[in-house]
C-alpha positions as CSV (number, residue, x, y, z in Angstrom):
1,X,22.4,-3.4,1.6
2,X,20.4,-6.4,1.2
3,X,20.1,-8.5,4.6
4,X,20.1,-12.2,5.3
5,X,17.7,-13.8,3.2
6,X,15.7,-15.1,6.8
7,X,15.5,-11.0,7.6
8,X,17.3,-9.2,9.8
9,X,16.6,-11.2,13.3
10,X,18.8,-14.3,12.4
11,X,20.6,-14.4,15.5
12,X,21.4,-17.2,18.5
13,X,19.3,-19.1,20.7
14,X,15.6,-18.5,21.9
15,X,15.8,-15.1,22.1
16,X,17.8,-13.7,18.8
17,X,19.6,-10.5,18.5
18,X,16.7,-7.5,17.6
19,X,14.2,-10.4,18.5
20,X,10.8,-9.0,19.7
21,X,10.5,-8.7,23.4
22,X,9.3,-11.9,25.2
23,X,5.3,-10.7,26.1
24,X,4.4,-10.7,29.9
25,X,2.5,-13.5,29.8
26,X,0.5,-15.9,27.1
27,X,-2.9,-13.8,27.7
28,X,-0.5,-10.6,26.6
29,X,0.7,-12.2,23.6
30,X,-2.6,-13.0,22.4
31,X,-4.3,-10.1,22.9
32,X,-5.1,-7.8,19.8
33,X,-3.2,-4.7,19.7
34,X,-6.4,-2.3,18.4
35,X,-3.9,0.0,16.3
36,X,-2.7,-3.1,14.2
37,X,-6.0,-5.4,13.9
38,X,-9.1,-4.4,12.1
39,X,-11.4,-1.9,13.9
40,X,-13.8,-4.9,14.5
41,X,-11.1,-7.7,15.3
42,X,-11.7,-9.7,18.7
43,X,-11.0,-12.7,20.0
44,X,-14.2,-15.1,21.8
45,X,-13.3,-15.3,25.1
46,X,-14.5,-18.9,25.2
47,X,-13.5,-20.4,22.0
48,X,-10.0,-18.6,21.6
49,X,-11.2,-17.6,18.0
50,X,-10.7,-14.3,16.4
51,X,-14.1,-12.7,14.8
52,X,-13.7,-10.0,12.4
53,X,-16.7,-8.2,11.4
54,X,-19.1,-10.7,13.2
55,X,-17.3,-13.6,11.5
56,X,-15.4,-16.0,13.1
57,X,-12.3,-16.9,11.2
58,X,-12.3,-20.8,11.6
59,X,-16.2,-20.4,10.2
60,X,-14.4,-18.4,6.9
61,X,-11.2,-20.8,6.7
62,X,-14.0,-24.2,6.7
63,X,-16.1,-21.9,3.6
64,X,-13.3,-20.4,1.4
65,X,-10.4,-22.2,2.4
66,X,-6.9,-21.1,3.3
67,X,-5.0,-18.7,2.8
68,X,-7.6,-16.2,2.7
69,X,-7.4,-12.4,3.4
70,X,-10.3,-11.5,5.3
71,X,-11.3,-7.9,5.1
72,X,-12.9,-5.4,7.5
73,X,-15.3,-3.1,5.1
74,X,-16.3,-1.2,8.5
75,X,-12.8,-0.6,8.9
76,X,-11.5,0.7,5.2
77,X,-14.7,2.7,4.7
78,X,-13.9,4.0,7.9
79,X,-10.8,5.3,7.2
80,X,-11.6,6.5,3.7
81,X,-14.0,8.9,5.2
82,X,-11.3,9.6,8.4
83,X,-9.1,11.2,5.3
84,X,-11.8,13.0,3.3
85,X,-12.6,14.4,6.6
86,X,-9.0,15.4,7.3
87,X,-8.8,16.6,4.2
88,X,-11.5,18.7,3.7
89,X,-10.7,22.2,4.2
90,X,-11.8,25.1,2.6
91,X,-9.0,27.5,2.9
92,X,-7.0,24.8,1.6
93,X,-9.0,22.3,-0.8
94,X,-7.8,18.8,-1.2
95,X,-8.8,16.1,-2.8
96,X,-7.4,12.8,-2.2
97,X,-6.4,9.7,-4.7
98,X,-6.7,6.1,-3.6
99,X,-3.4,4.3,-4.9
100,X,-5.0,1.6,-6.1
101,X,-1.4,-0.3,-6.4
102,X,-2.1,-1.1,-2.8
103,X,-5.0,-3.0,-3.5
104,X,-7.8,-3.2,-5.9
105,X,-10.7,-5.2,-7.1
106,X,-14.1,-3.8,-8.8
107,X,-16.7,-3.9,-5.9
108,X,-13.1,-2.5,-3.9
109,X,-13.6,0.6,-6.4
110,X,-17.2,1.3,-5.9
111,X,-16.5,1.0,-2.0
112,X,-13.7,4.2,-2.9
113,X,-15.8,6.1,-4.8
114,X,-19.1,6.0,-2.6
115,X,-17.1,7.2,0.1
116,X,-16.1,10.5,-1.8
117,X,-12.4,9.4,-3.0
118,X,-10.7,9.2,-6.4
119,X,-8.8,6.9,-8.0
120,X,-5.4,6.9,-9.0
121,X,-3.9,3.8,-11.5
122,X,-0.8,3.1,-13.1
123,X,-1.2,0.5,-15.3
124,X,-3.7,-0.5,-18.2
125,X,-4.8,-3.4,-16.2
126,X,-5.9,-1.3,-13.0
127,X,-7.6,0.9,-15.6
128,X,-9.8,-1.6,-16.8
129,X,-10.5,-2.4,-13.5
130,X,-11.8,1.2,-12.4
131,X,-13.5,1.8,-15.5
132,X,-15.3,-1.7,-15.4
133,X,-16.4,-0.6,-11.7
134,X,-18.2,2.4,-13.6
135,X,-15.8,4.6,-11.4
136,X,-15.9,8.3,-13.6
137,X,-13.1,8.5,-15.6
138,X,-12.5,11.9,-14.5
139,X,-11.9,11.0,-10.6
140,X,-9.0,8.7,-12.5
141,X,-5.4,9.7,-12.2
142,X,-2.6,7.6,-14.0
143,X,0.5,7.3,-12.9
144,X,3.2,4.8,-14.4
145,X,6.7,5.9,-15.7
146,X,6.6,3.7,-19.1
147,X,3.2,3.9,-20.0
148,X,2.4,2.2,-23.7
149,X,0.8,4.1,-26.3
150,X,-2.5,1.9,-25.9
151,X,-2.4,2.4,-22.3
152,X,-2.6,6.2,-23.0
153,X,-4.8,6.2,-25.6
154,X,-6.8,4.3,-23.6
155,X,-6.6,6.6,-21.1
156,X,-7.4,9.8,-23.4
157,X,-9.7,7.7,-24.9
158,X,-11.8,7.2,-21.8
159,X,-11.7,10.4,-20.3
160,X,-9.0,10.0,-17.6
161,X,-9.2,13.4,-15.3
162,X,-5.1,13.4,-14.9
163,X,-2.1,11.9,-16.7
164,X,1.1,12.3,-14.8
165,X,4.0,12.9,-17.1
166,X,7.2,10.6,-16.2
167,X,9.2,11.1,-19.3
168,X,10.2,13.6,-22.3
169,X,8.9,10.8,-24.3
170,X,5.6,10.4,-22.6
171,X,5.2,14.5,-23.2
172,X,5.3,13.5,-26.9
173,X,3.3,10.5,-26.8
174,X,0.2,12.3,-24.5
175,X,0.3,15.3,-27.3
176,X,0.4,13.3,-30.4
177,X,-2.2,10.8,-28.9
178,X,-4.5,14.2,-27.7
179,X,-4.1,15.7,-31.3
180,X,-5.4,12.6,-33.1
181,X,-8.3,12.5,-30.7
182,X,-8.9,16.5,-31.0
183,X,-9.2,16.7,-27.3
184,X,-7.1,18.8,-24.8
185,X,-5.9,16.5,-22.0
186,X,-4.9,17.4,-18.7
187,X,-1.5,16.4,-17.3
188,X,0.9,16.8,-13.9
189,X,4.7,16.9,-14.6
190,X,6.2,14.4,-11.4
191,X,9.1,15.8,-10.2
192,X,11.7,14.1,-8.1
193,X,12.9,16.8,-5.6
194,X,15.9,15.1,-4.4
195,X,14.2,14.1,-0.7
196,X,15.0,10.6,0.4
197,X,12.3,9.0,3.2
198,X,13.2,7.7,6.3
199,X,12.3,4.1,4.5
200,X,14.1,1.3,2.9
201,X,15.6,2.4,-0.1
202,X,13.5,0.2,-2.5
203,X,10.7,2.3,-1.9
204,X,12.0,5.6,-1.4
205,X,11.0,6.9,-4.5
206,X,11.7,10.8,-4.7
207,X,15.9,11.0,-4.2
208,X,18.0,11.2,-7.6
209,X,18.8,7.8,-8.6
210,X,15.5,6.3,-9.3
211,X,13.5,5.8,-12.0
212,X,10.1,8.2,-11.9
213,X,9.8,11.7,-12.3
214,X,11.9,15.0,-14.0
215,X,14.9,15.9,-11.6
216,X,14.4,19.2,-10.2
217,X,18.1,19.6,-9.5
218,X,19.3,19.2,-12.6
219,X,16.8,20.8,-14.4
220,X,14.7,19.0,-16.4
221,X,11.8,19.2,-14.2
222,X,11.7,23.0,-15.5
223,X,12.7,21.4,-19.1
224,X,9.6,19.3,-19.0
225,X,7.0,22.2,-18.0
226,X,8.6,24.1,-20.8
227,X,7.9,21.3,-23.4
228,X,4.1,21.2,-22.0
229,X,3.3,24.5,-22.0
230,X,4.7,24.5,-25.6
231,X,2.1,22.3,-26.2
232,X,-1.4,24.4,-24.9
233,X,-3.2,22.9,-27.9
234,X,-2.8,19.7,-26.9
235,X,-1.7,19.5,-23.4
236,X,-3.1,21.4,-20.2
237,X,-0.5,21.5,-17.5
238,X,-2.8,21.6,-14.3
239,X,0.3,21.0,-11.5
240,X,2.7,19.1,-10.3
241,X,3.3,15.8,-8.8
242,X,5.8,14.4,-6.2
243,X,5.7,11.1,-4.1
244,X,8.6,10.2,-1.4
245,X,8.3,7.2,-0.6
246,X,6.4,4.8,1.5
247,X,5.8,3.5,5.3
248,X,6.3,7.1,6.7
249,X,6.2,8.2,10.1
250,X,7.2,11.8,10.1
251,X,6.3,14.9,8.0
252,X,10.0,16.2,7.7
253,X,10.4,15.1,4.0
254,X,7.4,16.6,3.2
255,X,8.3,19.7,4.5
256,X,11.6,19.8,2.3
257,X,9.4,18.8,-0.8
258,X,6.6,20.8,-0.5
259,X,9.1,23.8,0.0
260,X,10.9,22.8,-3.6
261,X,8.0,22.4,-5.1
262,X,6.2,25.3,-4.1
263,X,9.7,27.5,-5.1
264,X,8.7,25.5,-8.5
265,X,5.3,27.2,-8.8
266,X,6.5,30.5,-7.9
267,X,9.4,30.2,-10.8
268,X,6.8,29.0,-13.4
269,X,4.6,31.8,-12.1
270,X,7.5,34.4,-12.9
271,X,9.1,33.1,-16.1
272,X,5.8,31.8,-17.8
273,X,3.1,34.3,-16.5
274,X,1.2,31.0,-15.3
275,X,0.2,30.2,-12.1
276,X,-0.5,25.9,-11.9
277,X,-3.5,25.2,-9.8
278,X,-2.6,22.3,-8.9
279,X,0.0,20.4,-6.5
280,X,-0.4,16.2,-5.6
281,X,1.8,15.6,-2.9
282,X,1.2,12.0,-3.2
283,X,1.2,9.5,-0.7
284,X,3.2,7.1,1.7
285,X,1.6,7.8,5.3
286,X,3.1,4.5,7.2
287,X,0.5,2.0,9.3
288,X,1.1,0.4,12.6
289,X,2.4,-3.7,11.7
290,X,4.4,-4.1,14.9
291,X,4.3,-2.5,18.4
292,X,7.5,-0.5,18.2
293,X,5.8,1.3,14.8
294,X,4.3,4.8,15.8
295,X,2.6,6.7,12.7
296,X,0.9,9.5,13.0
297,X,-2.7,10.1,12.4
298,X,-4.4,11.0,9.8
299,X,-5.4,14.3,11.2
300,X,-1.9,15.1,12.7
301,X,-0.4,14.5,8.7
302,X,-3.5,16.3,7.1
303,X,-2.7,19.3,9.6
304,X,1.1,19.5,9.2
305,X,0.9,19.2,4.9
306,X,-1.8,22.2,4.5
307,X,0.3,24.2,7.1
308,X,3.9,23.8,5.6
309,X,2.2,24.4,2.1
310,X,0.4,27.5,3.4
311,X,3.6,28.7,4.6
312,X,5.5,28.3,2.1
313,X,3.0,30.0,-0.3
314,X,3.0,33.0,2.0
315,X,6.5,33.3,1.7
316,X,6.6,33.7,-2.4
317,X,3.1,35.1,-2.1
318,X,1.5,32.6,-4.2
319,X,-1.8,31.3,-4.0
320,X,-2.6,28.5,-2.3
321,X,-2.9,25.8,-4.9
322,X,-5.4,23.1,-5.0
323,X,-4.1,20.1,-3.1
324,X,-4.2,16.1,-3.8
325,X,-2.9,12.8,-1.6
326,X,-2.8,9.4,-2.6
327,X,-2.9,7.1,0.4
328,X,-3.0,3.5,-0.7
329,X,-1.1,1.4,2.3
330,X,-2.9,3.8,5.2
331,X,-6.7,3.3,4.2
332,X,-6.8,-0.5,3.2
333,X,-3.7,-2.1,4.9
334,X,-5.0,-2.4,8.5
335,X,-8.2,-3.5,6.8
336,X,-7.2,-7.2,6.3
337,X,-5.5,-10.2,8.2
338,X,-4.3,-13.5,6.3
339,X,-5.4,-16.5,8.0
340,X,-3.3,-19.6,7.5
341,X,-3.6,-23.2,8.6
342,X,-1.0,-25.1,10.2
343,X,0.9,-27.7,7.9
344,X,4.1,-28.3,10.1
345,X,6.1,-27.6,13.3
346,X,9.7,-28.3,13.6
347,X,12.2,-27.4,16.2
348,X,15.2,-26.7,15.0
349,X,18.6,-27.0,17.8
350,X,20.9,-24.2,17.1
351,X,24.6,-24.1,17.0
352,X,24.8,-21.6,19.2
353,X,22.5,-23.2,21.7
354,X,18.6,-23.1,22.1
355,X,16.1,-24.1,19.7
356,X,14.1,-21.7,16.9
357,X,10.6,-23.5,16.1
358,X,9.5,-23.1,12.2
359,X,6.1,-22.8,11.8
360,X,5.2,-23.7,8.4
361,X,1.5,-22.9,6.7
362,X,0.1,-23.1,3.4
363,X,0.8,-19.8,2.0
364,X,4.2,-17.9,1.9
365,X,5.5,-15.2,-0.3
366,X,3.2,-16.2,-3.3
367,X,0.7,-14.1,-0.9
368,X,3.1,-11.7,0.8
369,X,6.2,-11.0,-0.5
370,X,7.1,-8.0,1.1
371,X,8.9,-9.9,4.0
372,X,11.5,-11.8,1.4
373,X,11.6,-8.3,-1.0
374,X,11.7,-5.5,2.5
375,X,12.6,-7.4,5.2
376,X,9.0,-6.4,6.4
377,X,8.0,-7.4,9.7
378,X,4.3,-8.5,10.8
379,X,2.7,-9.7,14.0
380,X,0.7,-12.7,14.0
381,X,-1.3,-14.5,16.4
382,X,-2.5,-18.0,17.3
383,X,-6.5,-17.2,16.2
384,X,-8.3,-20.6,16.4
385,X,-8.1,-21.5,20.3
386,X,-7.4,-20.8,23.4
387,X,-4.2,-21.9,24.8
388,X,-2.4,-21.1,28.4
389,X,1.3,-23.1,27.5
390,X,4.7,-21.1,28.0
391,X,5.9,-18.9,25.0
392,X,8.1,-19.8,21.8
393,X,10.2,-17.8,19.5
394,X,9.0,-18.5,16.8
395,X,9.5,-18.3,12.8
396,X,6.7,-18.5,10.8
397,X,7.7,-19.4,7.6
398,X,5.9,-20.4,4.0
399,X,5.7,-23.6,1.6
400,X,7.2,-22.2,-1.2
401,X,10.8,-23.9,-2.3
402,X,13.4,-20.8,-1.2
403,X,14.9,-20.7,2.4
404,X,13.8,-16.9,1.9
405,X,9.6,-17.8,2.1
406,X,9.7,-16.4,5.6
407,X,5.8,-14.9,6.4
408,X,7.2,-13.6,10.1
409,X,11.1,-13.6,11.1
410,X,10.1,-13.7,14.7
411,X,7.2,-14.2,17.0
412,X,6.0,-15.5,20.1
413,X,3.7,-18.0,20.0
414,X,1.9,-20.7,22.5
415,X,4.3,-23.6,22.1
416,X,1.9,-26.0,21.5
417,X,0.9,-24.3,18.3
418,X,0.6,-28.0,16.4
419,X,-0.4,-29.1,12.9
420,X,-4.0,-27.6,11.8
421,X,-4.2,-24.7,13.9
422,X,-5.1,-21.4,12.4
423,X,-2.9,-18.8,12.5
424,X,-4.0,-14.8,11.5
425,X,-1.0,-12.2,10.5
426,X,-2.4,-8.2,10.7
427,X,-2.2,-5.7,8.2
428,X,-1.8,-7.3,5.0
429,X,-4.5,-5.4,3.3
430,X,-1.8,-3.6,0.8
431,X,0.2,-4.7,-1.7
432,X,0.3,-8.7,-0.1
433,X,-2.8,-9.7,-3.0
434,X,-2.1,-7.0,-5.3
435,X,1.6,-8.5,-5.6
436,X,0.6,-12.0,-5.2
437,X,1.9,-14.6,-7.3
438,X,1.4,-18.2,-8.7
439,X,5.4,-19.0,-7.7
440,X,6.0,-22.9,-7.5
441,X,1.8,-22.9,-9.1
442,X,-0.1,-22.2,-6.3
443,X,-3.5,-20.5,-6.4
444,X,-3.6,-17.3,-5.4
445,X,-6.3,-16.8,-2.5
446,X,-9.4,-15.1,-2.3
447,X,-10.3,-11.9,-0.6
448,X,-13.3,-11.7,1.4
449,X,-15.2,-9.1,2.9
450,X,-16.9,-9.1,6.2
451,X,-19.8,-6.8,7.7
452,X,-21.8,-7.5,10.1
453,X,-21.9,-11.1,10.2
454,X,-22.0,-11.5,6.4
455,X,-19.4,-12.5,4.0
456,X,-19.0,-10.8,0.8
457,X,-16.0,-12.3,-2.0
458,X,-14.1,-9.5,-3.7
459,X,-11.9,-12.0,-5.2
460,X,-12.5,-15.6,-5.5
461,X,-10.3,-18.1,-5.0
462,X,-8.3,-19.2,-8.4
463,X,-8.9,-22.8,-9.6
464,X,-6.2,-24.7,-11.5
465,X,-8.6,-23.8,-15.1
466,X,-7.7,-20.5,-14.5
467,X,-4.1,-21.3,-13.3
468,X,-3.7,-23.5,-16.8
469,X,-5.9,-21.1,-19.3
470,X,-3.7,-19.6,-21.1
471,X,-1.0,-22.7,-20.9
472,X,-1.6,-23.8,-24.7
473,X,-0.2,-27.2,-23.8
């Protein structure tokens, strides 16, 4: 199922197969679609320059260097209130999780929690983050389907508000950790309800043959609540957990998940006497990275998951259970751009006639990834200048050693883009730094806030002592 390692637009001449459309005109293809940049993105009229936050970029890219990711703190404080908004209902309670997978730094941790949200974590690593933030260990949730024994008792020894159970062995782990430390912890048993998102399939994460969660079809999803509730002294099962996927644009697999899960409740409710209060539908809600991706809001989603859950409870007249989300991707993703320089441009003549132009700048997929591991797709934008010369197809492509280092498959840009021009790709606020890497020993890049004119680092640049610190050659 994999694709051509240059993605899936790898066709003939100027204008591949699946290619994006060729833009009206140069002003079109430099304008900045307002559902993919940062809420405060614009571009000088004069200069040609993109400003984020009061900032212009080429002022940032002289300071810090590039790569950089430049943040919008107007923008992902703005949407984490835009979901406890949604959310907040009281005929049907929510409270909603930030999947710190997506992104996360300490100051990034205060930002969640001064705006209302929790925290959800999956490893020991984003746990000492959270805690080292002085986030409340009881607005943390951990996921992680292979959690260590220090990473739990790490967790139980903190205070941890939630521990999702991922495995029979984990049930025993939690309760023999919770005994030793006399406390009672409180757990959710994920279930994988058999529902596959409209997504690609490495991260469509709720059908059978996957890795998290009990299986509800064969049973040991009812098994595993068995097992906890076995367990009162040690273990308090508050609910249960699903997540089905990511980058999704319709509530239709929620529906079918929510249904199963709430047929759950209701069978726990009739075979154990015990009525869960809780049920964390997880996360997944897709952002806008091209003009042919429509997402729904976050009020349209927040509207369509209380109803479908309130239905279904009518139905098996059980009471509405508490609910929680865990957006990640849809509060801090359209937050950021990466802004590259320039190293190289080199037109290429095709077999098939016509010319592709690579675009090479100095980053790649040691700061995103996701295009070479999803085939993901980004638009990016000349953001240095202004520039009125005809259109190229163009591939924007890294400086890493693989033919696969491919930043954007295909875009149009002015083709005079030359050597030291900034470039500035939307929407790379999650999972591009969170999965960065020091492939081929690069430095991984900073992160950078920006609000009202002022800069603010998150995460600083790396130097090459930390790159050789723990080398003990």
């Amino acid at each position: 199922m994999r694709a051509h390692p240059a993605g899936p637009r790898h066709g003939d001449g100027n204008h591949p197969v699946g290619a994006p459309s060729r833009p009206n005109d140069v002003a079109a293809a430099l304008a900045l679609d307002s559902a993919i940049w940062p809420k405060t993105a614009q571009r000088d009229l004069k200069s040609g320059a993109i400003h984020v936050g009061d900032c212009d970029v080429r002022d940032i890219a002289s300071e810090f260097g590039t790569p950089v990711f430049v943040m919008d703190e107007v923008d992902v404080r703005g949407r984490m209130r835009d979901y406890q908004v949604a959310f907040d209902d009281p005929a049907a309670p929510a409270s909603v999780y930030y999947a710190a997978k997506a992104f996360l730094s300490t100051k990034f941790a205060r930002w969640v929690t001064e705006e209302g949200l929790r925290i959800d974590v999956c490893t020991g690593g984003e746990l000492a983050c959270a805690l080292r933030a002085g986030v409340d260990p009881s607005d943390l949730l951990m996921h992680g389907n292979n959690k260590s024994e220090d990473e739990l008792a790490t967790a139980l020894n903190a205070g941890v508000g939630y521990i999702v159970l991922d495995s029979f062995e984990e049930i025993a782990r939690v309760a023999f950790i919770a005994r030793e430390l006399g406390i009672r912890q409180r757990v959710l048993i994920r279930v994988t309800v058999g529902v596959e998102a409209h997504t690609h399939e490495f991260i469509a994460t709720a059908h059978e043959d996957q890795k998290f969660g009990f299986s509800l079809a064969t049973g040991d999803a009812a098994e595993a609540v068995a097992r906890v509730l076995a367990l009162p002294d040690q273990l308090d099962l508050a609910g249960l957990h699903s997540h089905i996927g990511s980058q999704i644009f319709v509530e239709s697999g929620f529906e079918i998940a929510a249904e199963r899960l709430v047929k759950l409740l209701a069978a726990i409710r009739d075979e154990h006497g015990v009525q869960l209060p809780l049920l964390n539908l997880g996360g997944g809600l897709g952002i806008k990275y091209v003009s042919a991706d429509e997402p729904p809001t976050v009020n349209e989603m927040a509207v369509a998951l209380r109803d479908m859950v309130t239905r279904k409870c009518a139905g098996l007249d059980l009471a509405i259970p508490h609910l929680a989300f865990e957006p990640g991707r849809a509060l801090v993703g359209p937050s950021t751009i990466t802004v590259y320089t320039v190293g190289t441009v080199k037109p290429i003549a095709l077999d098939t006639g016509g010319v592709r132009t690579y675009v090479s700048v100095d980053g790649g997929m040691s700061d995103n990834i996701r295009t070479a591991l999803y085939d993901a797709e980004y638009t990016v934008t000349l953001a240095s200048r202004v520039s009125d010369a005809p259109l190229a197809l163009c591939r924007v492509v890294g400086k890493h050693c693989e033919s696969g280092d491919i930043v954007v498959s295909d875009a149009w840009l002015p083709s005079d883009i030359t050597a030291g021009d900034l470039v500035a790709v939307a929407a790379t606020g999650a999972y591009n730094r969170s999965m960065a890497s020091n492939y081929n020993l690069v430095l991984r890049p900073p992160v950078i806030a920006v609000r009202d004119g002022q800069v603010d680092t998150l995460i600083r640049r790396e130097t090459y002592d930390d790159l050789f610190a723990t080398d003990e050659g």
